[in-house]
PATIVEX-82969 format. One line per 2 residues: number of its first residue (from 1); their letters; for each residue x, y, z of C-alpha. Coordinates in steps of 0.25 Angstrom, whole numbers. Example, Ala and Ser with C-alpha at 12.3 -4.5 7.8 and 13.67 -1.06 7.14 Angstrom:
2
1	AS	49 -18 31 | 55 -4 29
***
This chain:
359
1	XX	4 -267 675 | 4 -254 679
3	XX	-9 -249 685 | -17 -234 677
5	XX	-22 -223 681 | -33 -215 676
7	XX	-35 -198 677 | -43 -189 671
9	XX	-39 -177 663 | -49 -165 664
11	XX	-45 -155 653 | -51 -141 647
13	XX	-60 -145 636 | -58 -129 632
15	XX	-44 -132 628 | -46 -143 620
17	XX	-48 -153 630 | -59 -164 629
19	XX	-63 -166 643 | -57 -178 654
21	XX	-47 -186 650 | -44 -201 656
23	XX	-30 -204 657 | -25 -219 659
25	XX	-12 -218 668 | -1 -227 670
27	XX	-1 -228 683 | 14 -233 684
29	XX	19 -222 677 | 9 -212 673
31	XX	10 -214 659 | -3 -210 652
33	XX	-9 -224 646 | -20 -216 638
35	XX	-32 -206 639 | -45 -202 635
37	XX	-56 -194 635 | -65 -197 647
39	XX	-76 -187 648 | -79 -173 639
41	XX	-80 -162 649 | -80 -147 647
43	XX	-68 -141 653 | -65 -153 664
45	XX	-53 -148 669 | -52 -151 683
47	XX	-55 -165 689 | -59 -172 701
49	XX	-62 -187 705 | -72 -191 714
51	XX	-64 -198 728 | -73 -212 722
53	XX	-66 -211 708 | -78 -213 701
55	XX	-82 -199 698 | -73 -187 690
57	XX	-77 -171 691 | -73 -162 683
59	XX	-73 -146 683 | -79 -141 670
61	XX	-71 -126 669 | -79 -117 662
63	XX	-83 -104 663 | -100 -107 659
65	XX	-109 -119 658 | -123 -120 659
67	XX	-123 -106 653 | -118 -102 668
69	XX	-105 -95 672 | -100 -110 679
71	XX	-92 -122 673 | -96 -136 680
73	XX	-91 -148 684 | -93 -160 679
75	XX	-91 -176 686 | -90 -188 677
77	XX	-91 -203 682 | -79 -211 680
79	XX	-79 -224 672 | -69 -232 680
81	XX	-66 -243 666 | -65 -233 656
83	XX	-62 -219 662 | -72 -212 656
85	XX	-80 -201 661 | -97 -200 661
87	XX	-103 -189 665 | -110 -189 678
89	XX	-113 -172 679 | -110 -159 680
91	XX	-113 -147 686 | -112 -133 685
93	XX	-97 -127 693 | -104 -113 699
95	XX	-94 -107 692 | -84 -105 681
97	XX	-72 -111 678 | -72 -124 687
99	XX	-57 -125 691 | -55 -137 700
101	XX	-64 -148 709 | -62 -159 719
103	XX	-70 -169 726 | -70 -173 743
105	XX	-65 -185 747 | -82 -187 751
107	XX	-83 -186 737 | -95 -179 739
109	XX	-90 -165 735 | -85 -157 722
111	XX	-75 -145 725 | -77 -135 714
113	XX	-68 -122 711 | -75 -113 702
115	XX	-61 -105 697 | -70 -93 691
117	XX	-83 -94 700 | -76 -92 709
119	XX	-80 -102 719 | -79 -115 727
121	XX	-89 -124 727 | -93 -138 729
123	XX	-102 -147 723 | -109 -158 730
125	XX	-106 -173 723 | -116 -184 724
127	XX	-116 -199 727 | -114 -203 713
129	XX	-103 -192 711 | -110 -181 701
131	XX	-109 -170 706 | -120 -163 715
133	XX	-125 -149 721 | -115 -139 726
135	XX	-114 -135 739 | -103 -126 740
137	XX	-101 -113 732 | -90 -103 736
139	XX	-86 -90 728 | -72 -85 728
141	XX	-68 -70 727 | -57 -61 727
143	XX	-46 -58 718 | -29 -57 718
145	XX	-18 -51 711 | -17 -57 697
147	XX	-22 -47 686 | -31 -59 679
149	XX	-31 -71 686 | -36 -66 701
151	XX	-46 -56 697 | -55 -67 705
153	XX	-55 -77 714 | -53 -90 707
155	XX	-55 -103 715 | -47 -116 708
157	XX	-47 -126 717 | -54 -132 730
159	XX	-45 -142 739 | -49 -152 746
161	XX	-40 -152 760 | -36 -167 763
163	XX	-46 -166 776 | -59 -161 765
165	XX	-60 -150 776 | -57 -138 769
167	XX	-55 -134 754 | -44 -124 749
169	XX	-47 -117 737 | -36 -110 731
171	XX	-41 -96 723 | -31 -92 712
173	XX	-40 -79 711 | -38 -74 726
175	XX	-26 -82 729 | -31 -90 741
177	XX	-34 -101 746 | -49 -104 751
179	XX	-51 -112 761 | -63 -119 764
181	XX	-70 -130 775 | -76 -141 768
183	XX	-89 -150 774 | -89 -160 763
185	XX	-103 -165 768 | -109 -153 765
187	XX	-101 -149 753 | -98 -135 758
189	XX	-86 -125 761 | -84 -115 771
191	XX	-74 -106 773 | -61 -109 779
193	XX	-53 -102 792 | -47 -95 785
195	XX	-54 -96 773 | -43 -90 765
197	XX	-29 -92 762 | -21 -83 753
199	XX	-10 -84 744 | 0 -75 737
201	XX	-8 -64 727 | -6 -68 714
203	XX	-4 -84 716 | -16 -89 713
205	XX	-18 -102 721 | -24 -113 713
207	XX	-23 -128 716 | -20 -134 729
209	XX	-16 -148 735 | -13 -153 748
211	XX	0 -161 753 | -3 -177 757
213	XX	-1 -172 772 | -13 -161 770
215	XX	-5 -152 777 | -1 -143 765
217	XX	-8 -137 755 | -2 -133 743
219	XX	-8 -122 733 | -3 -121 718
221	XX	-4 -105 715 | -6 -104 696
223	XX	-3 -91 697 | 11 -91 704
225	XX	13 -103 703 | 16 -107 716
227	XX	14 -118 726 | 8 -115 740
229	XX	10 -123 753 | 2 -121 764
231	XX	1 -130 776 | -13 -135 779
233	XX	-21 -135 791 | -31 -146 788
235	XX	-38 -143 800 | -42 -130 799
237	XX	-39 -130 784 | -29 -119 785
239	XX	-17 -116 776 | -4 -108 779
241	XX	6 -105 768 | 19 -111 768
243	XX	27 -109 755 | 25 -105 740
245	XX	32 -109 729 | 33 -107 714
247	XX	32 -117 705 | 36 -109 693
249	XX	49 -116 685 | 62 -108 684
251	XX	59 -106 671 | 45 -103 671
253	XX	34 -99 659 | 30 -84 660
255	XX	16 -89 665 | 12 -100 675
257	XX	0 -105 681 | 3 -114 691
259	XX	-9 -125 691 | -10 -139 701
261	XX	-4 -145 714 | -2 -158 717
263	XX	5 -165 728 | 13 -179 725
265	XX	6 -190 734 | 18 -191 741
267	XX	18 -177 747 | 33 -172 744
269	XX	30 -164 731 | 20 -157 724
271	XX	18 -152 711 | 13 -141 704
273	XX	10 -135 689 | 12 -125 681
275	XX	7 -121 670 | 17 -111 660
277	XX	28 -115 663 | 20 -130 664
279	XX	27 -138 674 | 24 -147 686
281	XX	32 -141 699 | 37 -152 708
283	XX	36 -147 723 | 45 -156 735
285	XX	36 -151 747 | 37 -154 760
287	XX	25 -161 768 | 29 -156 782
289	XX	32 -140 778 | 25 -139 766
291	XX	36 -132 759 | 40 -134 743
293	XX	50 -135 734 | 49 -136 721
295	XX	60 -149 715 | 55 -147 700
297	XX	49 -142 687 | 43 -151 677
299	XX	39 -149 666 | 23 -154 665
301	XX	25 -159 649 | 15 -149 643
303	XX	9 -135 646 | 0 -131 657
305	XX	0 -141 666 | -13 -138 672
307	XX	-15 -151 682 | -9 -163 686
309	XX	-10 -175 694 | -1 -184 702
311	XX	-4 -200 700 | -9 -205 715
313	XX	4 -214 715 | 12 -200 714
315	XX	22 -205 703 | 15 -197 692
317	XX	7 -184 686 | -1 -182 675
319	XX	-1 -168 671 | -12 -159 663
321	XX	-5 -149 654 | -17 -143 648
323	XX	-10 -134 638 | 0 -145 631
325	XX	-14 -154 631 | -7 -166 639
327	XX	-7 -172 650 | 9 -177 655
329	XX	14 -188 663 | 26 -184 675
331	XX	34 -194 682 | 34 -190 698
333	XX	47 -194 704 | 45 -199 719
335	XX	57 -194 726 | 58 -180 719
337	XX	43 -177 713 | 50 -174 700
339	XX	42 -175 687 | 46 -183 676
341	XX	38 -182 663 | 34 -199 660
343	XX	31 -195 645 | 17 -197 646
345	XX	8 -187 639 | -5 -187 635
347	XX	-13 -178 625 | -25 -172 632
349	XX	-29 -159 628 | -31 -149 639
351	XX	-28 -156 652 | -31 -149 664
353	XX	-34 -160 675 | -30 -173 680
355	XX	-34 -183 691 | -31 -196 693
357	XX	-42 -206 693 | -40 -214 707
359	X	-39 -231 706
***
């Protein structure tokens, strides 16, 4: 009998979504086994899990609540039988629009992006995994080249480096990349050396994942879509570019916005989305350089694939095309990294998050 898997679907309740969505996994072949609603939310449309597995947050991206300019976050207790979600609290963000969140491996800590605060912040989590006071809060400033979409800085994610030394957050406003120490006892961050890494003007860095070594970052840019490696010194939590590529299909739609980065557990490829021309790029890289290639196109089985995630055994993703209101099943092949579409499809309206739940 083959064994399930269980993720969460986060999805904007603006465009017709309901909330978080449970998925029941095949965990042999990724074949979606069924879904429900797990918990309404109000625009939950990034996720994180707590490192114990007993607790999922969830941004809430909106521009007011409580009357005040701030979306929130929210966290929800998980039912370990059924899946369902109960709600445990939630808290005002500090500032609009809530783009992306994460959780220490102490599990002690909530990293927060604020995409039109701007700002970094981070939220203090308690014993019982609500979530607590916050004892970081960074603004971001500055602007860059694109007539609409730089006009201010706009922070979208804060990452984690495999040591939980330092935090990189890329700024799709500024286009750079902030770097940060981390003291996860205290909960606070202090500017790096050098505190600031920029990118190409116009790029608009975004999402940002690390190679299994830890020795390479790479950063997924949604305005040219393009992915940037940079080795990493995870001493002094310093990055020094070492190729860009595009991502864009031969053939591409007249508008992209390139969206999440993933690396395959493996290490020998990565993958990155783009919405527009809605495709997954498949990436060869190469663990000692660094460099990339791209081996292939594929087609993400719906329109505006906005995230994904990779099964922890490697051999499958599930991806969230929030426009075509599904979420898809590929096939990864081990010795190419290819894509194969399973066949599997399920109707959820407006996905824009997955993450696996861990067994």
């Amino acid at each position: 009998m083959s064994r399930h898997r269980v993720a969460y679907v986060g999805t904007y309740t603006s465009q017709g979504g309901r909330g978080i969505h449970r998925l029941s996994v095949d965990g042999d072949t990724g074949e979606i086994l069924s879904h429900e609603l797990a918990a309404e939310a109000a625009n939950p449309s990034f996720l994180a899990l707590h490192p114990n597995g007993r607790i999922l947050y969830a941004v809430n991206e909106l521009f007011t609540f409580s009357g005040k300019a701030s979306g929130a976050v929210s966290s929800f207790l998980i039912d370990r039988q059924s899946g369902r979600l109960c709600p445990v609290n939630q808290v005002e963000s500090g500032g609009a629009l809530p783009a992306h969140l994460s959780v220490d491996r102490s599990g002690k800590n909530l990293l927060l992006a604020n995409y039109q605060g701007p700002q970094s912040e981070v939220l203090r989590l308690n014993a019982d995994g609500s979530i607590g006071p916050r004892s970081a809060f960074i603004g971001h400033s500055g602007r860059s080249i694109h007539p609409t979409r730089q006009t201010q800085a706009h922070p979208h994610s804060l990452n984690l480096d495999p040591e939980e030394r330092f935090v990189l957050v890329p700024d799709l406003g500024t286009d750079e990349i902030r770097v940060f120490r981390f003291d996860p006892d205290q909960g606070t961050l202090a500017a790096g050396d050098p505190p600031i890494v920029s990118l190409r003007p116009g790029s608009g860095p975004r999402h940002l994942a690390f190679h299994p070594s830890g020795r390479v970052a790479y950063v997924i840019c949604e305005l040219s879509s393009e992915i940037v490696s940079f080795a990493y010194d995870q001493a002094a939590g310093r990055l020094a570019e070492i190729q860009a590529i595009s991502i864009l299909p031969p053939s591409s739609a007249p508008e992209n916005f390139s969206a999440e980065v993933a690396v395959h557990p493996g290490g020998r490829f990565l993958y990155g989305s783009v919405r527009g021309s809605d495709v997954i790029a498949v990436v060869a890289v190469d663990p000692s350089s660094g460099t990339m290639s791209v081996v292939e196109h594929a087609p993400s089985q719906g329109r505006t694939p906005r995230h994904f995630a990779i099964d922890p055994s490697g051999r499958f993703m599930l991806v969230a095309n929030q426009r075509s209101h599904t979420v898809a099943v590929l096939r990864i092949a081990q010795d190419s990294g290819r894509l194969a579409f399973s066949g599997s499809l399920a109707d959820i309206s407006a996905p824009a998050c997955i993450r696996f739940l861990p067994n």
